[in-house]
C-alpha positions in Angstrom: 55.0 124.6 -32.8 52.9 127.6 -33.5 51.8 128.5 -36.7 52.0 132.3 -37.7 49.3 133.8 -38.5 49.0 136.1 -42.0 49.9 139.3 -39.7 53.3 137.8 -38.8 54.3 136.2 -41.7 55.4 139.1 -43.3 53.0 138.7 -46.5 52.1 142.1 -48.2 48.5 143.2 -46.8 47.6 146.8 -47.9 44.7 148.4 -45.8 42.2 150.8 -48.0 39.8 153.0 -46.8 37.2 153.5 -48.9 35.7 156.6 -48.4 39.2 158.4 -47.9 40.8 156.4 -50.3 44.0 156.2 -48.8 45.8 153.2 -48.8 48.9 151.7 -46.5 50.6 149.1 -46.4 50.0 146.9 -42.9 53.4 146.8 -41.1 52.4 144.8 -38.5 53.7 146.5 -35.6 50.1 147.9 -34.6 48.6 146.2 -32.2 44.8 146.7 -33.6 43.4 148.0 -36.9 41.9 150.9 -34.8 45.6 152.0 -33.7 46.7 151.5 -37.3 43.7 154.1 -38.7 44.8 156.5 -36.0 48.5 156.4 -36.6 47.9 157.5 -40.3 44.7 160.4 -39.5 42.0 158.1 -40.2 39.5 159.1 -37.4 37.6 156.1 -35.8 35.5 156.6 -32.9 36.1 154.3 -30.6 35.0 154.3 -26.5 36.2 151.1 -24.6 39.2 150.1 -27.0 38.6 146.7 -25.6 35.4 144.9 -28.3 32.8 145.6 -25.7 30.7 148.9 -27.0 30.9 148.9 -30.8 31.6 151.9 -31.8 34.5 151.1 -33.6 32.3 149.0 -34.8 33.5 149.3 -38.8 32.2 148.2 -42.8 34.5 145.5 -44.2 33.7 145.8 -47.4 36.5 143.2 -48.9 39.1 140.8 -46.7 38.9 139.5 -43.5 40.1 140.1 -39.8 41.3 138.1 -36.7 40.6 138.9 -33.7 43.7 139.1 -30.5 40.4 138.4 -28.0 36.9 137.2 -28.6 34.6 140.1 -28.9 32.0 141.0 -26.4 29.6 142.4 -28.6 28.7 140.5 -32.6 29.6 143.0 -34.7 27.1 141.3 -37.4 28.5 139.9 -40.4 30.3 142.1 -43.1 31.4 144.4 -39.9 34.5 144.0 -37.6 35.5 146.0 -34.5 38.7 147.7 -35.5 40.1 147.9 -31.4 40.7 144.6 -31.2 41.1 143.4 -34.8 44.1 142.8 -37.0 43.9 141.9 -40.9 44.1 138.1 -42.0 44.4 139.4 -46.0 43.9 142.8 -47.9 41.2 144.8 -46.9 39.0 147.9 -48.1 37.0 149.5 -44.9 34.2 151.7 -45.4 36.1 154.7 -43.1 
């Protein structure tokens, strides 16, 4: 049996962005943080939409992430990559 994971479970996350400081509420139905950002205005750079170049390459100031595929590229710790990325718990990104 296959255990859901917190982004199908239906718990309550809420996504911040600090710098904005606009706030949503994760709905699930986005396949990456990176699509989620863009769907509300948040701008995010982002080239390969696919973990490989970084430069979606994003502060995560509080929560954690899971990734759909195993990056290419180590984002370094306290960073994710918001293209492939989807949020575990709450979380406030520098953005």
């Amino acid at each position: 049996m296959k255990q859901s994971s917190s982004t199908e479970s239906g718990l309550d996350i809420t996504i911040t962005f600090s710098d904005s400081r606009q706030q949503f509420r994760w709905n699930g139905t986005s396949d990456s943080l990176l699509e989620f950002a863009e769907s509300r205005g948040i701008e995010v750079e982002c080239l390969c939409r696919a973990g490989e170049c970084g430069s979606c390459r994003t502060k995560l100031v509080e929560g954690e992430v899971e990734y759909h595929q195993k990056p290419a590229i180590n984002p370094g710790r306290g960073y994710c990559l918001m293209c492939i990325s989807k949020p575990k718990s709450n979380l406030i990104l520098q953005r």
